[in-house]
TORGU-157059 format. One record per residue (C-alpha): residue in three letters; x, y, z; residue number from 1. Coordinates in steps of 0.05 Angstrom, whole numbers, plus 5000, padded with zeros to 4 digits. Example, Ala and Ser with C-alpha at 12.3 -4.5 7.8 and 13.67 -1.06 7.14 Angstrom:
[r "ala"; [5246; 4910; 5156]; 1];
[r "ser"; [5273; 4979; 5143]; 2];
# end
This chain:
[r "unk"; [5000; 5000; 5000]; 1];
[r "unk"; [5023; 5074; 4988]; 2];
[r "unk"; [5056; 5106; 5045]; 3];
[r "unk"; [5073; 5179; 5007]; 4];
[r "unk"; [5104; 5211; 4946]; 5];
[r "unk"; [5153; 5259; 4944]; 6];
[r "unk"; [5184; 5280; 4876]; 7];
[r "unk"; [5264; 5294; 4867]; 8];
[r "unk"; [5288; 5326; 4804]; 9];
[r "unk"; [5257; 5282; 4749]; 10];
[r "unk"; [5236; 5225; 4795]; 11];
[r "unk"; [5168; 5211; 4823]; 12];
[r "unk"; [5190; 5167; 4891]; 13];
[r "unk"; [5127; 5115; 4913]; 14];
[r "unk"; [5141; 5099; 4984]; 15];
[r "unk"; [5106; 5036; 5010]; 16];
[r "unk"; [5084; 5031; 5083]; 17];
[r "unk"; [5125; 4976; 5091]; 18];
[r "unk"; [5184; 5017; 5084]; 19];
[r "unk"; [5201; 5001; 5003]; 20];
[r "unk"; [5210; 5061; 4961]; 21];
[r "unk"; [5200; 5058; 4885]; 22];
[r "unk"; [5225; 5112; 4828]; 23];
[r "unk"; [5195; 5131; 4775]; 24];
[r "unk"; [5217; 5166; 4719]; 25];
[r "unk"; [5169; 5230; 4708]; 26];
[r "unk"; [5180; 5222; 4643]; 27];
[r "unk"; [5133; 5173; 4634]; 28];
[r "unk"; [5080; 5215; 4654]; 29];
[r "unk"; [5075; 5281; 4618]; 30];
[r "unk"; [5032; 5311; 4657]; 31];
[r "unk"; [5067; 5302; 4728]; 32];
[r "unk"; [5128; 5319; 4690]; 33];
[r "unk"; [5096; 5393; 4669]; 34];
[r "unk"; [5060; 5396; 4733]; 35];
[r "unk"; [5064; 5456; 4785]; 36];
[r "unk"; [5089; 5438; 4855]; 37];
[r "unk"; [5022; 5442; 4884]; 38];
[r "unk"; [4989; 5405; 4826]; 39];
[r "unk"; [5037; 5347; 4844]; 40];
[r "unk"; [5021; 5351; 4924]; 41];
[r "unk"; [4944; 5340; 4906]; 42];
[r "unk"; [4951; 5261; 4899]; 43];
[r "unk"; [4904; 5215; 4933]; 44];
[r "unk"; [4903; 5132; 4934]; 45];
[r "unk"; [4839; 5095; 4910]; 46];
[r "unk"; [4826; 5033; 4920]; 47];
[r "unk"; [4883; 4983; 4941]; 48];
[r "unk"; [4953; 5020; 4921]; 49];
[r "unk"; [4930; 5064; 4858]; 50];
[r "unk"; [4950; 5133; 4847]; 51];
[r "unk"; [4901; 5193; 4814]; 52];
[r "unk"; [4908; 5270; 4812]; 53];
[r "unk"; [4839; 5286; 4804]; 54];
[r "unk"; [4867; 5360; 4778]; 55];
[r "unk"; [4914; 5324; 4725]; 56];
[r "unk"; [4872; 5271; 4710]; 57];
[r "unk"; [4932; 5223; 4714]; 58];
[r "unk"; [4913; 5162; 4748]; 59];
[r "unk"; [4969; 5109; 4754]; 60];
[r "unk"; [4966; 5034; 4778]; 61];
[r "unk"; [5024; 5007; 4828]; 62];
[r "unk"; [5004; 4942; 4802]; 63];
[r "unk"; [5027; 4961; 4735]; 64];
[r "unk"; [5092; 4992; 4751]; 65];
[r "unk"; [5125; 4934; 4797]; 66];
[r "unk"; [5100; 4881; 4749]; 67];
# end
């Protein structure tokens, strides 16, 4: 499950609450990558470990990126 985000340089880091951390290239998404600071901080969890900014409508699946 996702702990928190925090984003360094070009990297989107997923930290899991059980203490993993996972980076992501922002790259990959275009629209964190152009994002504003705040837009970025406005990130919410639904359902069991996905990832949506309702503002960016950007909505990304854990499940996807550690498969």
């Amino acid at each position: 499950m996702v702990g928190t985000i925090r984003f360094e340089g070009n990297k989107m880091i997923i930290a899991f609450l059980d203490g993993n951390e996972l980076p992501v290239p922002l790259a990959w998404y275009p629209k964190l990558y152009y994002a504003t600071p705040l837009q970025l901080s406005q990130w919410h969890v639904v359902g069991t470990g996905n990832i949506r900014w309702p503002e960016l409508d950007e909505y990304i699946s854990v499940a996807d990126l550690i498969s």
